[in-house]
MIDRENGU-105351 format. One record per residue (C-alpha): residue number from 1; residue in three letters; x, y, z. Coordinates in steps of 0.5 Angstrom, whole numbers. Example, Ala and Ser with C-alpha at 12.3 -4.5 7.8 and 13.67 -1.06 7.14 Angstrom:
<pt><i>1</i><aa>Ala</aa><px>25</px><py>-9</py><pz>16</pz></pt>
<pt><i>2</i><aa>Ser</aa><px>27</px><py>-2</py><pz>14</pz></pt>
END
This chain:
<pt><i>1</i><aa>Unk</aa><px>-263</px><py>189</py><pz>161</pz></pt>
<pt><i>2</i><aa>Unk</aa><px>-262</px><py>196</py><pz>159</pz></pt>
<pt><i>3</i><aa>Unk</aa><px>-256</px><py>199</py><pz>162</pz></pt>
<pt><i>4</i><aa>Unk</aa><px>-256</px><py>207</py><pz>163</pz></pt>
<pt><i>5</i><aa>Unk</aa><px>-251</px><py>212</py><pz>163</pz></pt>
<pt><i>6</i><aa>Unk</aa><px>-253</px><py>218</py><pz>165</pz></pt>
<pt><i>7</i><aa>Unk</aa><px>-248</px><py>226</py><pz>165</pz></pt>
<pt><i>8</i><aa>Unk</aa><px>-248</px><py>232</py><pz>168</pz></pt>
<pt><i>9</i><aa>Unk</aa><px>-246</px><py>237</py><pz>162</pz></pt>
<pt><i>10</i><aa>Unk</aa><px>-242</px><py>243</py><pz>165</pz></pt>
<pt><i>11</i><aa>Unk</aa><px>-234</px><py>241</py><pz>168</pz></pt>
<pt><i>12</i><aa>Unk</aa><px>-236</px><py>234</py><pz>166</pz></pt>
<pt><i>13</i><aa>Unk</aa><px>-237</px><py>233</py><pz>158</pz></pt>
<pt><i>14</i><aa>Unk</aa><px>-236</px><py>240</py><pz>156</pz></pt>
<pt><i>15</i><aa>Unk</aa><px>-230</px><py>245</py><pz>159</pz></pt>
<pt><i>16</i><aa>Unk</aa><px>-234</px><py>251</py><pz>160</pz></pt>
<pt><i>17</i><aa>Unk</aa><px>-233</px><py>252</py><pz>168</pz></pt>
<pt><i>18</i><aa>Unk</aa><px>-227</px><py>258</py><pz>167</pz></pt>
<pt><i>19</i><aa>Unk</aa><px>-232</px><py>262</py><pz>162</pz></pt>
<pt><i>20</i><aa>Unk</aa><px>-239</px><py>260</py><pz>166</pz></pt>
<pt><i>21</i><aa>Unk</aa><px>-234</px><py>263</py><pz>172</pz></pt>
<pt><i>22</i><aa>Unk</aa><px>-232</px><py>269</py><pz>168</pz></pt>
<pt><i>23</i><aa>Unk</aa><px>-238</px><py>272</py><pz>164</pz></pt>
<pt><i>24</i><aa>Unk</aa><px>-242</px><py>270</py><pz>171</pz></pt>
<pt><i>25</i><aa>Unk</aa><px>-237</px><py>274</py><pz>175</pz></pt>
<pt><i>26</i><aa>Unk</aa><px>-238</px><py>280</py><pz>170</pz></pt>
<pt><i>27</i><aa>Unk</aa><px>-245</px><py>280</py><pz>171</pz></pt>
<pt><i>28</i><aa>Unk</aa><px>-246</px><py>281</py><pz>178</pz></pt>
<pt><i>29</i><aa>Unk</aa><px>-240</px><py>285</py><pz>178</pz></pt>
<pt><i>30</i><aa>Unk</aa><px>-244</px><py>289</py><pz>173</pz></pt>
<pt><i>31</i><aa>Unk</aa><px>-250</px><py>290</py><pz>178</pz></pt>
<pt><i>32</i><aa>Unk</aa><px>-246</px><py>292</py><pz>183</pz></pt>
<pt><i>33</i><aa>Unk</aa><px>-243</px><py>286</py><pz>187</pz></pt>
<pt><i>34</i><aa>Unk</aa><px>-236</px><py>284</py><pz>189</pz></pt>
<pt><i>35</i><aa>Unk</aa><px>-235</px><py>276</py><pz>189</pz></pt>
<pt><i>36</i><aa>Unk</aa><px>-229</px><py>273</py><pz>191</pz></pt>
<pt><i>37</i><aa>Unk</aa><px>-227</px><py>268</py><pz>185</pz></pt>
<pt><i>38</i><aa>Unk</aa><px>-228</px><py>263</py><pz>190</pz></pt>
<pt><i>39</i><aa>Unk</aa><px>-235</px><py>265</py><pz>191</pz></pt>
<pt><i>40</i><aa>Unk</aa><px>-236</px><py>265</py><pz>184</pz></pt>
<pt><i>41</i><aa>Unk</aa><px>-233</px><py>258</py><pz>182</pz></pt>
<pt><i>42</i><aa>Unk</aa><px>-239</px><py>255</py><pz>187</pz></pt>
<pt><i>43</i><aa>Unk</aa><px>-243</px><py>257</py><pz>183</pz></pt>
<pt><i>44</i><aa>Unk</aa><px>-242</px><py>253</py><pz>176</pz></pt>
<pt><i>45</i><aa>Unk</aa><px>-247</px><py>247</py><pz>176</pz></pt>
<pt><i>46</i><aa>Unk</aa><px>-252</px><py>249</py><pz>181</pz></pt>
<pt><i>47</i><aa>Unk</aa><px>-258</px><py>253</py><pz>178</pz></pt>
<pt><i>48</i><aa>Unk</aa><px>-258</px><py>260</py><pz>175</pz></pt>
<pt><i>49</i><aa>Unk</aa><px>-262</px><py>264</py><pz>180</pz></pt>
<pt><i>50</i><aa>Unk</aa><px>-260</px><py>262</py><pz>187</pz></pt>
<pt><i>51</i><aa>Unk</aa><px>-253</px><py>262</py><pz>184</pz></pt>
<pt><i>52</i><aa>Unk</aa><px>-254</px><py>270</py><pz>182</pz></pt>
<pt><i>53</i><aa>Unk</aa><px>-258</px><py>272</py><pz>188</pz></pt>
<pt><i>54</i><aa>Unk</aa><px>-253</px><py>269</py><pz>193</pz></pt>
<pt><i>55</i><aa>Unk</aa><px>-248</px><py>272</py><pz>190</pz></pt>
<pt><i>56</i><aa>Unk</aa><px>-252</px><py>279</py><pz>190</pz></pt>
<pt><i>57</i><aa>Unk</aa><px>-254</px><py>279</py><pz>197</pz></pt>
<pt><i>58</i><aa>Unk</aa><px>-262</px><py>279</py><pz>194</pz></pt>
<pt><i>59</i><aa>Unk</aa><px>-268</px><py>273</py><pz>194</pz></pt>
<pt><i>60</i><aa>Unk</aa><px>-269</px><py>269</py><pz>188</pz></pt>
<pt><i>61</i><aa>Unk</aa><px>-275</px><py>273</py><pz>187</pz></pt>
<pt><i>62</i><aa>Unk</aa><px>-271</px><py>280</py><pz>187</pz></pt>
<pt><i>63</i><aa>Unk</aa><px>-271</px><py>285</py><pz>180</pz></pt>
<pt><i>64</i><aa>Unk</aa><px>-264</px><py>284</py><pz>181</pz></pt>
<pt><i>65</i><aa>Unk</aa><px>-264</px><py>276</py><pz>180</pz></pt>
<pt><i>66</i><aa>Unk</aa><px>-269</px><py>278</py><pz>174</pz></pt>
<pt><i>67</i><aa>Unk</aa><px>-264</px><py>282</py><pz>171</pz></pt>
<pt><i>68</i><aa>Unk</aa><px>-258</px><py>279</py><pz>172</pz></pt>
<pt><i>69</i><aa>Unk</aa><px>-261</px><py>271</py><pz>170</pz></pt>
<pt><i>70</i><aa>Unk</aa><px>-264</px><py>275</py><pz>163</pz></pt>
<pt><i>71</i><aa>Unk</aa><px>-255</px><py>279</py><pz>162</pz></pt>
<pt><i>72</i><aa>Unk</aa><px>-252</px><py>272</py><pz>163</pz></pt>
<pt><i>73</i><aa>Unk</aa><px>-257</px><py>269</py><pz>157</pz></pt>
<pt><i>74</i><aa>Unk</aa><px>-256</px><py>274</py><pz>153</pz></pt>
<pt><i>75</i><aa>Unk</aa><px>-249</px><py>273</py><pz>154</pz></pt>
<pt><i>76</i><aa>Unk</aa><px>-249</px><py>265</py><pz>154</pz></pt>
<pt><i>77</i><aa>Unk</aa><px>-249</px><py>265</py><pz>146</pz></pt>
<pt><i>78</i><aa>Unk</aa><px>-243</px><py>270</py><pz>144</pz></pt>
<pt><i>79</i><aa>Unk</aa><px>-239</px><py>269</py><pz>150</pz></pt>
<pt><i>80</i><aa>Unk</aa><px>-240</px><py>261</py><pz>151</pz></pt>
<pt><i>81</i><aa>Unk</aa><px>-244</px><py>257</py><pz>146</pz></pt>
<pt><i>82</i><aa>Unk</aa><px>-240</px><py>261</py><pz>140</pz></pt>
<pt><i>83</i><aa>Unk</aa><px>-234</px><py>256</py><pz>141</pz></pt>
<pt><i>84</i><aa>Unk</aa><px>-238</px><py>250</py><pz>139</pz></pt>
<pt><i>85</i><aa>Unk</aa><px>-235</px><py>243</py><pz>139</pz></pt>
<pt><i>86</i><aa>Unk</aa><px>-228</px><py>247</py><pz>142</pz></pt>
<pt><i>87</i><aa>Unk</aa><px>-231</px><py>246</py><pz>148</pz></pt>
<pt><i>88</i><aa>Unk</aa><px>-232</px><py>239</py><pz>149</pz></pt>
<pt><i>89</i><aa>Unk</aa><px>-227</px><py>236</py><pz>153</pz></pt>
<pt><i>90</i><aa>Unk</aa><px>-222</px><py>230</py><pz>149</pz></pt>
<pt><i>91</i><aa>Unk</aa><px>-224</px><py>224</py><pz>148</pz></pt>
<pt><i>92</i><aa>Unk</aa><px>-232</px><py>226</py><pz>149</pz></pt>
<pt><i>93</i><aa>Unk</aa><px>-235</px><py>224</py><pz>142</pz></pt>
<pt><i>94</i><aa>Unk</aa><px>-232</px><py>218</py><pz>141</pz></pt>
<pt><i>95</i><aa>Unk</aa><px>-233</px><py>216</py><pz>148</pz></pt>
<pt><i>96</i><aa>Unk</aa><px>-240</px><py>218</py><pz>147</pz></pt>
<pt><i>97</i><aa>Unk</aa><px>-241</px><py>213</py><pz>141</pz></pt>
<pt><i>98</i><aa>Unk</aa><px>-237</px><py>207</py><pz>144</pz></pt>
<pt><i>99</i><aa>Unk</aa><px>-242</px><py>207</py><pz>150</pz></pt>
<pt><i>100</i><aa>Unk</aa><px>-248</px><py>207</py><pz>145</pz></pt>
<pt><i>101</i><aa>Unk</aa><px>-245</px><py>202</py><pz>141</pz></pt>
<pt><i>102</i><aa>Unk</aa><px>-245</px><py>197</py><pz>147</pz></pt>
<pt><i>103</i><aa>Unk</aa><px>-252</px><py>198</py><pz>147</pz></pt>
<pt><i>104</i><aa>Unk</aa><px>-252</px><py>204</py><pz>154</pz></pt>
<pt><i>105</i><aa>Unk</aa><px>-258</px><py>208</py><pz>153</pz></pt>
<pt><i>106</i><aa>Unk</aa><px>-256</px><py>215</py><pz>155</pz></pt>
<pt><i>107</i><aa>Unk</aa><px>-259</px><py>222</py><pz>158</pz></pt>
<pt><i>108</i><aa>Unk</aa><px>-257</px><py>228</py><pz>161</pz></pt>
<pt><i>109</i><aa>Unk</aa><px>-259</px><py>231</py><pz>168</pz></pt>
<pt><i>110</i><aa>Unk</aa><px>-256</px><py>238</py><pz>169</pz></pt>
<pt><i>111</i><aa>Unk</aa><px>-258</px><py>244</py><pz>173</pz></pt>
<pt><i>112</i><aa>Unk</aa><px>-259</px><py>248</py><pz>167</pz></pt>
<pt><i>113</i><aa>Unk</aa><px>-266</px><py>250</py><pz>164</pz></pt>
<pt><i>114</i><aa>Unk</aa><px>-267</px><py>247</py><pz>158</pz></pt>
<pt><i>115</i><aa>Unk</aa><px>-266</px><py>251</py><pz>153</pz></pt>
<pt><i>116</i><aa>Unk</aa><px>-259</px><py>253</py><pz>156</pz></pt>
<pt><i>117</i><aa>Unk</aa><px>-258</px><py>245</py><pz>155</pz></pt>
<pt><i>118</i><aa>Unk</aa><px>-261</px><py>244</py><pz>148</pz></pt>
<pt><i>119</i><aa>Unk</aa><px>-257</px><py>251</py><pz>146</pz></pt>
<pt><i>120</i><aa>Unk</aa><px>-251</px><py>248</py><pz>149</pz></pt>
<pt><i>121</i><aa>Unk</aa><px>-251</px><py>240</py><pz>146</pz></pt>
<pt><i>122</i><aa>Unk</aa><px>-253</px><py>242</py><pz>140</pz></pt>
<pt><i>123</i><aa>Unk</aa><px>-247</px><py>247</py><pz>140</pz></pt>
<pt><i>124</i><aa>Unk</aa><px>-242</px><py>242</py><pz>141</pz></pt>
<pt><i>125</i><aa>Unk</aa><px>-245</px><py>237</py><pz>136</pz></pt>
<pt><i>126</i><aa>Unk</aa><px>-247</px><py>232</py><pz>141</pz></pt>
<pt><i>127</i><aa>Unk</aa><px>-255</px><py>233</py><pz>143</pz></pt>
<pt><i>128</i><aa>Unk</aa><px>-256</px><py>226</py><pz>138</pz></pt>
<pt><i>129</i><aa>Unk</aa><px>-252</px><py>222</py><pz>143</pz></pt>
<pt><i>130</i><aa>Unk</aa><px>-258</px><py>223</py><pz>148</pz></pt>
<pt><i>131</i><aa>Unk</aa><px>-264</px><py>220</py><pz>149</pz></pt>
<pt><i>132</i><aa>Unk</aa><px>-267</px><py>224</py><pz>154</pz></pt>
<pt><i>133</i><aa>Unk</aa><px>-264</px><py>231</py><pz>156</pz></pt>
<pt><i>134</i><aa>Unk</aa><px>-268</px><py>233</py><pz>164</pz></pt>
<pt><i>135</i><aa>Unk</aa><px>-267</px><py>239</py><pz>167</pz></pt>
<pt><i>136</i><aa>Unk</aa><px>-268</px><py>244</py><pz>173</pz></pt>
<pt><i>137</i><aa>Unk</aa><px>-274</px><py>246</py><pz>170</pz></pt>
<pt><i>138</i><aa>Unk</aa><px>-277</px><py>240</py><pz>168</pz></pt>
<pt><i>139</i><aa>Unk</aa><px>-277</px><py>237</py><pz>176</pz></pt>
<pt><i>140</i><aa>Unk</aa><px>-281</px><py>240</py><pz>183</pz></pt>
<pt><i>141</i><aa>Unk</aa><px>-273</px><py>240</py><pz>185</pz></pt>
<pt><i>142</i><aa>Unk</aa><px>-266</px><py>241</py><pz>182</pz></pt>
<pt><i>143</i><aa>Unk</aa><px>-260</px><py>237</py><pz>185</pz></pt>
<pt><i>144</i><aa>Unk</aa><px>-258</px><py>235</py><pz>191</pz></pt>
<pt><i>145</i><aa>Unk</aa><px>-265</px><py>232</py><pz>191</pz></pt>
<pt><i>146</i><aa>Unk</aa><px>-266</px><py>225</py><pz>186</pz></pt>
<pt><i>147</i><aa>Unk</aa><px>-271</px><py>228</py><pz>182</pz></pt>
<pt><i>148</i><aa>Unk</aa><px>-267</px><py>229</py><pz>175</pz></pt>
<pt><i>149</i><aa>Unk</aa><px>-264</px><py>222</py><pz>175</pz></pt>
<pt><i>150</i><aa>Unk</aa><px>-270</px><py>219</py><pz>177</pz></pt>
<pt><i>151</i><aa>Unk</aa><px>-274</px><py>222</py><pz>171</pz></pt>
<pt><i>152</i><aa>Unk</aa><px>-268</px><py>221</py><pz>167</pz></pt>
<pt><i>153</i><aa>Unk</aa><px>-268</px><py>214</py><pz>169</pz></pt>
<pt><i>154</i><aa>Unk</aa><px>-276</px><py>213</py><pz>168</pz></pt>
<pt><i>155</i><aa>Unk</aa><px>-275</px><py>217</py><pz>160</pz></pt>
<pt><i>156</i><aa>Unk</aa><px>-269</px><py>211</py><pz>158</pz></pt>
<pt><i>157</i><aa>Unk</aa><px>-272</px><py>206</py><pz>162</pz></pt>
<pt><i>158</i><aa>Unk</aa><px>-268</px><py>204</py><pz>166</pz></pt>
<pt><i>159</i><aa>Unk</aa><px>-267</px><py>201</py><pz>172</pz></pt>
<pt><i>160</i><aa>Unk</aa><px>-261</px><py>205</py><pz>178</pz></pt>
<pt><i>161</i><aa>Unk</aa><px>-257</px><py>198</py><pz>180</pz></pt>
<pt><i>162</i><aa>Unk</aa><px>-256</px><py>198</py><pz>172</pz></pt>
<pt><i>163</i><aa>Unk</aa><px>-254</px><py>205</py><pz>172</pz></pt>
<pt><i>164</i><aa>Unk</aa><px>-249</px><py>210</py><pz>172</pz></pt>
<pt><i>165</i><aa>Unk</aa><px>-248</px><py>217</py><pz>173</pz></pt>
<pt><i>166</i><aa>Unk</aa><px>-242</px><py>221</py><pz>171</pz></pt>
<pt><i>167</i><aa>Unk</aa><px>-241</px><py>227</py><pz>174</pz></pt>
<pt><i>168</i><aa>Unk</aa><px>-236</px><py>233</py><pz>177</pz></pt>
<pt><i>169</i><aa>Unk</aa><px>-240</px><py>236</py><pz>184</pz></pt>
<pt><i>170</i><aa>Unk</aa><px>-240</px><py>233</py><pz>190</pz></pt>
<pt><i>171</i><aa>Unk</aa><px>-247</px><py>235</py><pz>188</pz></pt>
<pt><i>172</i><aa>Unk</aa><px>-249</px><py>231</py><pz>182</pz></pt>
<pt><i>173</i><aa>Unk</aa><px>-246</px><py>225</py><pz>187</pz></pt>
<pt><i>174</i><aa>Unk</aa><px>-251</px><py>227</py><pz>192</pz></pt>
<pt><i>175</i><aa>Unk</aa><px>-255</px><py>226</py><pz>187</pz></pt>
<pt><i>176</i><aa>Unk</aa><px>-254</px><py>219</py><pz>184</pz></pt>
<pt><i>177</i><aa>Unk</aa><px>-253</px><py>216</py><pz>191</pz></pt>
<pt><i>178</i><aa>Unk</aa><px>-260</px><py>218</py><pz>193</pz></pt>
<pt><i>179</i><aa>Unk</aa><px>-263</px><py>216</py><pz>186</pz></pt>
<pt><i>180</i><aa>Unk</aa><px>-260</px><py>209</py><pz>188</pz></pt>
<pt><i>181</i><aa>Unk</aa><px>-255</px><py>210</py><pz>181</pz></pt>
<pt><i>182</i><aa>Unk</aa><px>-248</px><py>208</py><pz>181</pz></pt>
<pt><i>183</i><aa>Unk</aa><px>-242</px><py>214</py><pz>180</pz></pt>
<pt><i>184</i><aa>Unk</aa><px>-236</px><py>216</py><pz>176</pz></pt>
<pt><i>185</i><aa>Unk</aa><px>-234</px><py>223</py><pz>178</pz></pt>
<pt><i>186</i><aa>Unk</aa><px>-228</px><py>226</py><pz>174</pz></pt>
<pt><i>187</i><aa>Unk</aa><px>-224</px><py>231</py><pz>177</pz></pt>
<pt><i>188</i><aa>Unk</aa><px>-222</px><py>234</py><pz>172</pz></pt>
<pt><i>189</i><aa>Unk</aa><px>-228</px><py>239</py><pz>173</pz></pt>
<pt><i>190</i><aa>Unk</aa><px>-230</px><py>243</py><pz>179</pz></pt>
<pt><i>191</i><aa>Unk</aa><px>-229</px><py>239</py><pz>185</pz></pt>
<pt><i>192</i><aa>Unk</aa><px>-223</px><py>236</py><pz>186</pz></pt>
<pt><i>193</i><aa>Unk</aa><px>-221</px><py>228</py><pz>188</pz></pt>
<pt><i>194</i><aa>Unk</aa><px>-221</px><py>228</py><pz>195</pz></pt>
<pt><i>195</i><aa>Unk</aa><px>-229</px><py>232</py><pz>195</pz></pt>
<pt><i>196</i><aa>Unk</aa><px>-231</px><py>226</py><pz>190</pz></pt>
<pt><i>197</i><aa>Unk</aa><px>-228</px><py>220</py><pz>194</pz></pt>
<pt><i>198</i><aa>Unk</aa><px>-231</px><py>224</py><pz>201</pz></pt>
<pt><i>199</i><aa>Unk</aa><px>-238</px><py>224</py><pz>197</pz></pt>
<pt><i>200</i><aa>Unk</aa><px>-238</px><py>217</py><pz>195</pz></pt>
<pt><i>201</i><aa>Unk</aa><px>-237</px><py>217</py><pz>188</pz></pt>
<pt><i>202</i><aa>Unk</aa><px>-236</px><py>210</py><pz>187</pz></pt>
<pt><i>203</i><aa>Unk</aa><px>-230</px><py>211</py><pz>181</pz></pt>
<pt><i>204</i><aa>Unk</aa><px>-226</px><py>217</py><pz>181</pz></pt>
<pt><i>205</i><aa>Unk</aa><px>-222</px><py>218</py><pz>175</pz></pt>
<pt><i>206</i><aa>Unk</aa><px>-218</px><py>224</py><pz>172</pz></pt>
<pt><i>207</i><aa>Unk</aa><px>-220</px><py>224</py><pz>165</pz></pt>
<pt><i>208</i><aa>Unk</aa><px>-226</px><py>222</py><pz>159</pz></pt>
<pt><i>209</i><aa>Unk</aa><px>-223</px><py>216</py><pz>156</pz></pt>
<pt><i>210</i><aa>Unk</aa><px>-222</px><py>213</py><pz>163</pz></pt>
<pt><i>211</i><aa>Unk</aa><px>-230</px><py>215</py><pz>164</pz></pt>
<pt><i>212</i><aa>Unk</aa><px>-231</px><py>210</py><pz>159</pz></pt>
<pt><i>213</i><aa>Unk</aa><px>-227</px><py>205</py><pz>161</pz></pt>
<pt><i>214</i><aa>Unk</aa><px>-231</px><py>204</py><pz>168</pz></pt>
<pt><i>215</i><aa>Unk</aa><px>-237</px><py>204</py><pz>165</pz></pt>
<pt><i>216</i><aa>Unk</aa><px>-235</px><py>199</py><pz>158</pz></pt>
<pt><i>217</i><aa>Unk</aa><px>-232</px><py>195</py><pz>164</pz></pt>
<pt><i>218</i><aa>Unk</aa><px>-238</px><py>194</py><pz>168</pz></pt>
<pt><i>219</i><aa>Unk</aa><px>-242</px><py>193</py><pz>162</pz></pt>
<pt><i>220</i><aa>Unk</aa><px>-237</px><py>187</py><pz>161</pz></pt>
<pt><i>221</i><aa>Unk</aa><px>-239</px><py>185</py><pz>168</pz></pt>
<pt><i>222</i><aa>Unk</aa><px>-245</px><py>186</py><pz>173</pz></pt>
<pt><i>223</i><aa>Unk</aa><px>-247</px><py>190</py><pz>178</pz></pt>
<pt><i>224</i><aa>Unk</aa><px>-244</px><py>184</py><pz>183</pz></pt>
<pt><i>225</i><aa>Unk</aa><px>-237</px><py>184</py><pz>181</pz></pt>
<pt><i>226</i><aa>Unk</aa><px>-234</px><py>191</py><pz>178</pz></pt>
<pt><i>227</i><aa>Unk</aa><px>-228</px><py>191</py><pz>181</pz></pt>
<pt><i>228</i><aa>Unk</aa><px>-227</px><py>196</py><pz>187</pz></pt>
<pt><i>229</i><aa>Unk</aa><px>-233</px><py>198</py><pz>191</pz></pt>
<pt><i>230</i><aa>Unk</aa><px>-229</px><py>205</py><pz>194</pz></pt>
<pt><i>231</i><aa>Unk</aa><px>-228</px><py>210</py><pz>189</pz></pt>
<pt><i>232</i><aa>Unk</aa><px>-221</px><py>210</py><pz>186</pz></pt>
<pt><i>233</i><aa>Unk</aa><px>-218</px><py>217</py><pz>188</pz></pt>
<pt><i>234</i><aa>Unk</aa><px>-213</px><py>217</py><pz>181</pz></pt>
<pt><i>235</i><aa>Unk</aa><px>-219</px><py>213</py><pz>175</pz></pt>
<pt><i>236</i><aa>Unk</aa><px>-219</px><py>205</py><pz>175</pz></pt>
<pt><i>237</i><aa>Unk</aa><px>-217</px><py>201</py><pz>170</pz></pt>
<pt><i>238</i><aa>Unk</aa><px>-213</px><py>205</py><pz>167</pz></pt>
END
């Protein structure tokens, strides 16, 4: 039976939270608002627009969101996707290619719009490992909801109790609990352990190479017999 592994891309497979931060702080700040950093950081990992509106005290369907949204992609490139593979978290690319060689099928869902996604993967050199890439725009509704894991799922064809999703937000743990998906949540990105572990991740580790041995354990076992149903709040089987 297929087995998949699902990813979030920012905070979880690469280290972009900070520069996202940074260059979104700029943005606003360069049309008038005045964010804390706090406010700024909840942004990173949901979409784009309502994270600027709400940051500029404005609708989504505002000029201002417009402008802001259009300076941020304009920006992305130079500012962001030009560290290429310095950008991927330690340990990625080689856990990447031990799940595919235990026979995992993997996707992304994110809530970036697809061309920031692609731009991204094929900027850190990983957009190979994937069989399906899912995004923001690709779905009636982004996260929290299970449309982009189910999608994700129905392009790999997978089925959830077989599969995975790995993810640094309690939002992409939403997510993958309404999908049915089992979760890994690392805290090594936004949210910390604590949040994970509240919002039901079933495994909680702390750095990339303990994602794949959660994940290459289970596929050992089977869904009934993994060790531990709670999350871990330091990373299982180290």
């Amino acid at each position: 039976m297929t087995t998949a592994t699902v990813f979030d891309i920012d905070g979880t497979l690469a280290n972009t939270p900070s520069a996202i931060a940074e260059l979104i702080e700029d943005v606003v700040r360069g049309l008038g608002a005045s964010p804390s950093r706090a406010q700024v950081l909840a942004t990173v990992g949901k979409p784009l627009e309502a994270s600027l509106a709400g940051l500029l005290g404005v609708s989504v369907d505002d000029g201002a969101t417009a402008e802001a949204a259009a300076r941020y992609r304009g920006r992305f490139a130079t500012d962001v996707l030009s560290q290429g593979p310095a950008l991927l978290l330690p340990g990625v690319p080689e856990g990447l290619d031990r799940l595919r060689s235990a026979g995992h099928l993997l996707g992304i869902a994110t809530s970036k719009i697809s061309s920031s996604a692609i731009a991204l993967l094929e900027a850190t050199g990983i957009l190979d490992r994937f069989d399906t890439v899912v995004c923001h725009d690709m779905v009636e509704r982004g996260k929290p909801h299970p449309d982009m894991a189910l999608r994700a799922l129905a392009d790999l064809g997978a089925t959830a109790p077989r599969s995975w999703y790995v993810g640094d937000t309690v939002t992409d743990m939403t997510m993958a609990r309404a999908a049915a998906l089992r979760t890994v949540g690392v805290s090594y990105g936004v949210d910390s352990a604590a949040a994970l572990t509240t919002a039901g991740a079933d495994h909680v580790v702390a750095d990339f190479p303990a994602v794949i041995r959660v994940l290459l354990h289970a596929t050992a076992g089977t869904p009934h017999d993994l060790p531990g149903t709670r999350p871990e709040p330091t990373g299982a089987l180290t």
